[in-house]
C-alpha positions, 0 to 999 in steps of 0.5 A: 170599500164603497162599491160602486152604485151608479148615479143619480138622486135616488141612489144618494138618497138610498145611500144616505139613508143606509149610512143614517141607520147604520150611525143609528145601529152603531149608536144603540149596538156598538161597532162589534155587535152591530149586523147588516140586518140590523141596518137593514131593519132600520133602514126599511131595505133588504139585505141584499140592498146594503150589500149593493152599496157597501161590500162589507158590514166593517165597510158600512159601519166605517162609512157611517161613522164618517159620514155622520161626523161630516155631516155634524162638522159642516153643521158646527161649520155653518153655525157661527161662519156669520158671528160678528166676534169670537165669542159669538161664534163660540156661543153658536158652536156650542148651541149648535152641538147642544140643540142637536136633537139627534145629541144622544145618538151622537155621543154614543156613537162618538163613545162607541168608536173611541172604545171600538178603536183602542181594539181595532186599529184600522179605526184609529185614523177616523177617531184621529181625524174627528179630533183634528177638526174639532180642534181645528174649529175651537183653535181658529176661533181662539186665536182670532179672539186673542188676536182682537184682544177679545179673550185674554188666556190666563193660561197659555194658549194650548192650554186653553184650546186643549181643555176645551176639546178634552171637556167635550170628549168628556161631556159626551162620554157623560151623556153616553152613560145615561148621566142624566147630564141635560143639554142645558147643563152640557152647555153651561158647563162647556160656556163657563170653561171657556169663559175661566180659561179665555177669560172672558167677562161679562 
């Protein structure tokens, strides 16, 4: 539960700045060993400073791990809401969740609460909500492509939209371990599966 802190610019600004160093903790420490202190080292704040904003450390770390997938999906959103075509909008989803400079951070943390969340169940709603997001982002710009006759499935529908939402789990999860999987090949690999199973040419 987020205690109550009061209003103003400075207080968002704190805020937003404990929740960005406890996504960092979560990243590097995981859900179970991440402390309060170490958010606290993080963030330059002492202990009693988080303690103002988040009454528990399970409290703060749900939040970061909210906060930050928020702040990713408003980015996804941003990226391709101009794009002349489907495709095209595609293409800046996925240059915008590949040239995120923080991409390793956000694998492991991803990584972290899906593995946090099959032992804990009060997670499971938040994993459950990231996914209904990004599947609500890849459907629209699916049936929009299938609609303007710009991608033409060889598999049904559901089936393409589901590949491409699995495959990103697993792309992430490749990064997380330290792979050696790059940007570049992330990206190529998620560009030409979306070519095979929207059968785009070209």
């Amino acid at each position: 539960m987020v205690m109550g802190t009061g209003t103003g610019a400075g207080t968002d600004e704190r805020r937003e700045r404990i929740l960005r160093a406890a996504a960092e903790v979560l990243a590097e420490r995981g859900f179970d060993a991440g402390r309060l202190r170490d958010v606290a080292t993080v963030a330059g704040l002492s202990i009693g400073s988080l303690q103002h904003y988040f009454e528990t450390r399970d409290a703060l770390f749900r939040e970061a791990f909210a906060w930050s997938i928020d702040e990713l999906v408003d980015r996804w959103r941003a990226a391709s809401v101009d794009a002349p075509t489907a495709w095209r909008r595609f293409e800046l989803l996925v240059q915008a969740l590949t040239t995120d400079p923080g991409l390793t951070r956000r694998c492991a943390t991803w990584t972290e609460f899906c593995a946090s969340a099959a032992r804990r169940e009060e997670l499971r709603e938040g994993v459950r909500r990231v996914h209904d997001e990004w599947r609500a982002l890849i459907s629209g710009i699916v049936r929009d492509g299938v609609r303007d006759g710009e991608f033409r499935p060889p598999v049904p529908e559901a089936t393409a939209i589901g590949s491409l939402v699995v495959l990103v789990d697993g792309l992430d999860m490749a990064v997380a371990a330290g792979s050696g999987l790059t940007a570049e090949q992330y990206a190529e690999l998620l560009v030409g599966t979306a070519r095979a199973v929207l059968g785009v040419s070209g």
